[in-house]
BAPATI-269929 format. One line per field, with one value per residue: x, y, z of N, C-alpha, C in turn. Coordinates in steps of 0.05 Angstrom, whole numbers, plus 5000, padded with zeros to 4 digits. Layout:
<recs>
n_east <- [X, ...]
n_north <- [Y, ...]
n_up <- [Z, ...]
ca_east <- [X, ...]
ca_north <- [Y, ...]
ca_up <- [Z, ...]
c_east <- [X, ...]
c_north <- [Y, ...]
c_up <- [Z, ...]
</recs>
This chain:
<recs>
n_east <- [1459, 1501, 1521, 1503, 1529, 1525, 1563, 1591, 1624, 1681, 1685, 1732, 1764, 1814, 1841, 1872, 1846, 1797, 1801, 1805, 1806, 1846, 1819, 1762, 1763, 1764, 1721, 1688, 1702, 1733, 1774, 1842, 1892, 1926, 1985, 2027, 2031, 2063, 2027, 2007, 1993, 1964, 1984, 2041, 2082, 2044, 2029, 1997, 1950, 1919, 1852, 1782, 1712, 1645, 1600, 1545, 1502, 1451, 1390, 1325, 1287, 1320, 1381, 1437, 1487, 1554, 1622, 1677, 1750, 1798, 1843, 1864, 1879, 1941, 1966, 1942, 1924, 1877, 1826, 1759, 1728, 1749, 1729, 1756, 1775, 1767, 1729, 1685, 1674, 1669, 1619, 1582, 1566, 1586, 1577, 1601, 1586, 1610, 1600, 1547, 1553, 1549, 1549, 1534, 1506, 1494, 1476, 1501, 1476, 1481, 1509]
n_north <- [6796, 6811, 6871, 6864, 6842, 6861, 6824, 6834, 6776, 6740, 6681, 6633, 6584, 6568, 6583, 6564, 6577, 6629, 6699, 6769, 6837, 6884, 6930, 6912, 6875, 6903, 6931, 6892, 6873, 6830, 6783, 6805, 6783, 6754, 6720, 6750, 6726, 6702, 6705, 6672, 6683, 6701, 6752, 6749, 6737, 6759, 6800, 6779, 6765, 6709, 6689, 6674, 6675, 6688, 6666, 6674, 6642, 6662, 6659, 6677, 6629, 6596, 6592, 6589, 6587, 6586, 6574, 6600, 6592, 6649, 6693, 6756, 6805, 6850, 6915, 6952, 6930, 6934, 6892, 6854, 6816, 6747, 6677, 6624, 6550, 6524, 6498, 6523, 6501, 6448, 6449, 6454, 6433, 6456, 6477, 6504, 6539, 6561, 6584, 6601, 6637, 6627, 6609, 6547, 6528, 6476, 6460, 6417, 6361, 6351, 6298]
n_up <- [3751, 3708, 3648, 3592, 3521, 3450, 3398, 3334, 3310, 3279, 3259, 3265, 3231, 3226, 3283, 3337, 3388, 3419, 3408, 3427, 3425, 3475, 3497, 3482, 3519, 3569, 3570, 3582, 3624, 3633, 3664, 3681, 3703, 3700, 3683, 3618, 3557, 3492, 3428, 3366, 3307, 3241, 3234, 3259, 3323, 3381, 3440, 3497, 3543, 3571, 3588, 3601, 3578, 3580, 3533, 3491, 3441, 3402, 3368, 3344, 3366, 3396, 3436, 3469, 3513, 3544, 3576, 3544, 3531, 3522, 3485, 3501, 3468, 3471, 3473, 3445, 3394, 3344, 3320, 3296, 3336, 3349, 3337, 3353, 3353, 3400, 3456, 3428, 3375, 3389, 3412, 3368, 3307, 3248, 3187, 3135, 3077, 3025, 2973, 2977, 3020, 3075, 3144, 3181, 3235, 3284, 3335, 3392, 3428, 3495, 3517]
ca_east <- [1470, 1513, 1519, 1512, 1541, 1522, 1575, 1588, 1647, 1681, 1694, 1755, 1774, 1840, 1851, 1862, 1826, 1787, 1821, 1797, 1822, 1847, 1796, 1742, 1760, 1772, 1695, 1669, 1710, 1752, 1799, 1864, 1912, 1942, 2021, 2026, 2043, 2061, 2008, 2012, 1972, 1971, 2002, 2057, 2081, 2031, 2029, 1966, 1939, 1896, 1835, 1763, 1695, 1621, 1583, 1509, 1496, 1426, 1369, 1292, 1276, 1344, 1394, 1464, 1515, 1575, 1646, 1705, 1781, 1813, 1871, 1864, 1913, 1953, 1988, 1930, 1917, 1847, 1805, 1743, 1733, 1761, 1721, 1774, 1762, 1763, 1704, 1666, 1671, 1661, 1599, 1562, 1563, 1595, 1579, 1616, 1573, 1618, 1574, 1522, 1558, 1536, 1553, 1506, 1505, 1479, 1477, 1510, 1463, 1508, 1512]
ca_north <- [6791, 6840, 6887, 6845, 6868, 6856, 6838, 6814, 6761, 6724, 6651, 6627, 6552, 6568, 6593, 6543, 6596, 6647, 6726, 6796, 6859, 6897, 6950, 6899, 6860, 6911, 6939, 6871, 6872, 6805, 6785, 6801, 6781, 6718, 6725, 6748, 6703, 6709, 6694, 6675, 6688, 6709, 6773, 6743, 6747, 6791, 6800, 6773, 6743, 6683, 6689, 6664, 6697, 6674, 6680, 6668, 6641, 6667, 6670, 6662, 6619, 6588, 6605, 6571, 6605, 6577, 6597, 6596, 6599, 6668, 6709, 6786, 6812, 6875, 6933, 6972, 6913, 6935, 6876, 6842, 6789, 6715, 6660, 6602, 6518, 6515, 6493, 6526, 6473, 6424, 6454, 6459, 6420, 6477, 6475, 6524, 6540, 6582, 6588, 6616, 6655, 6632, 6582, 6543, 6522, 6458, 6446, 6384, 6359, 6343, 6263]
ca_up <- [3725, 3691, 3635, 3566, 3496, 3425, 3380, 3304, 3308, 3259, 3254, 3245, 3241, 3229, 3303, 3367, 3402, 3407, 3409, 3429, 3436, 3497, 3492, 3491, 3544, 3587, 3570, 3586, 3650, 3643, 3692, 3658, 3724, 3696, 3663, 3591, 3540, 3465, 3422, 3346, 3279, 3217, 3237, 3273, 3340, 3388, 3472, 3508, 3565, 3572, 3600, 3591, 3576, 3575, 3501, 3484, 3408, 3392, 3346, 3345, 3400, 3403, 3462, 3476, 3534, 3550, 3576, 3522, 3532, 3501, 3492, 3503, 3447, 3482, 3461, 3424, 3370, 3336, 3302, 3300, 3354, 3328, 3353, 3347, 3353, 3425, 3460, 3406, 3361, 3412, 3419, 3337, 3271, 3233, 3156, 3115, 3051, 3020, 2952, 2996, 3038, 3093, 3161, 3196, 3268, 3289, 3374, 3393, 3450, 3515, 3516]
c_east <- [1482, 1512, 1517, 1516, 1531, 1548, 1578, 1610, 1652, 1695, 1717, 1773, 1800, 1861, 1844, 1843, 1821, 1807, 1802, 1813, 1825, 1822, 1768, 1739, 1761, 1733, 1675, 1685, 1723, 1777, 1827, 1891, 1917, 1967, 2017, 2036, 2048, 2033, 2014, 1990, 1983, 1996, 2032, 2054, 2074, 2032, 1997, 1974, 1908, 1877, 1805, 1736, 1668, 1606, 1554, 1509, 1465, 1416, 1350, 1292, 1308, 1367, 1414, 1481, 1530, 1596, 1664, 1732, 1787, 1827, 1861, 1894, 1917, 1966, 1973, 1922, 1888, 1838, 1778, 1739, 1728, 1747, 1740, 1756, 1757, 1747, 1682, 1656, 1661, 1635, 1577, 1577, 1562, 1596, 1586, 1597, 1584, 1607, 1557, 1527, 1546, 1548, 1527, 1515, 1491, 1481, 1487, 1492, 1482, 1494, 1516]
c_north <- [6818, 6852, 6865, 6861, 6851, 6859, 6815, 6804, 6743, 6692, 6639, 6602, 6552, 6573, 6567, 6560, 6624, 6684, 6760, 6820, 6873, 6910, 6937, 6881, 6866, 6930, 6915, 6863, 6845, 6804, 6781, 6802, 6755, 6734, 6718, 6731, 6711, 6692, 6698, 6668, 6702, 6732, 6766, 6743, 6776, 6782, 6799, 6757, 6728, 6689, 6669, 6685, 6673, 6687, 6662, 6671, 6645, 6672, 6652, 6655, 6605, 6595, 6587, 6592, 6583, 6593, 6581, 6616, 6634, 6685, 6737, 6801, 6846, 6893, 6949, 6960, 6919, 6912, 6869, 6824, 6761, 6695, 6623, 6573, 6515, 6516, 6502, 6502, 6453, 6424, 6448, 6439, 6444, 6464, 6502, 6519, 6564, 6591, 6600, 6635, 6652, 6598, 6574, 6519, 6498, 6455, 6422, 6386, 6346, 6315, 6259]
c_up <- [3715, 3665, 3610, 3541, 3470, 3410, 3352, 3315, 3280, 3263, 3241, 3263, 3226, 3258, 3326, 3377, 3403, 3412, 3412, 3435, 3459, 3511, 3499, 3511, 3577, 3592, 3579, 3619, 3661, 3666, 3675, 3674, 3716, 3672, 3639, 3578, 3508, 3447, 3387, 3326, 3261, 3206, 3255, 3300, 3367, 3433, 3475, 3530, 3559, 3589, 3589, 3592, 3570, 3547, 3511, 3449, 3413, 3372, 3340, 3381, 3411, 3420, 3474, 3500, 3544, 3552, 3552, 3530, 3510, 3506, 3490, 3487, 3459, 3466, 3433, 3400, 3369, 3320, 3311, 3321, 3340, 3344, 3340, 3354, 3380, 3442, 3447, 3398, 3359, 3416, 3398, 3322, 3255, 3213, 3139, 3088, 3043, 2994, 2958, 3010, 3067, 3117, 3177, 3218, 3279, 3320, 3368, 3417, 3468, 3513, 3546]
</recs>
């Protein structure tokens, strides 16, 4: 098993999928040999390649891993890492409590 990383992400069900930066994808050691593509958000038009990456939702006793689709945004773009709708989604019962400040995560159990 390899190296694993801790990181905050933010949630955002405005995005088909999910987005990281160069820098971090290149510290997590993705495979970034597939043909760039443009990629669009808020900020407009940005360069990336598609790739995919394995996460782990945790906490307490609780423990999810799965792989998810994502673009590697190029060309020195610094942000947060975006966790978009794509197989996420698919995955939880996402409730937005924005009064609270707070989201909450439900498992879907595979059928």
């Amino acid at each position: 098993m390899g190296a694993s990383y801790e990181f905050m992400v933010l949630l955002d069900s405005g995005a088909d999928i999910s987005a990281i930066p160069q820098h971090m994808a290149e510290l997590l050691n993705l495979d970034l040999n597939h043909e760039k593509e443009d990629a669009f958000g808020i900020g407009g038009k940005v360069p990336a390649i598609p790739t995919s990456m394995n996460i782990e939702i945790s906490k307490k006793h609780e423990r999810y891993s799965f792989k998810i689709p994502v673009k590697v945004i190029l060309d020195g773009y610094d942000f947060p890492p975006l966790i978009g709708r794509a197989v996420f989604f698919d995955k939880f019962e996402i409730t937005f409590k924005q009064s609270d400040k707070k989201v909450i995560l439900k498992y879907k159990s595979q059928q």
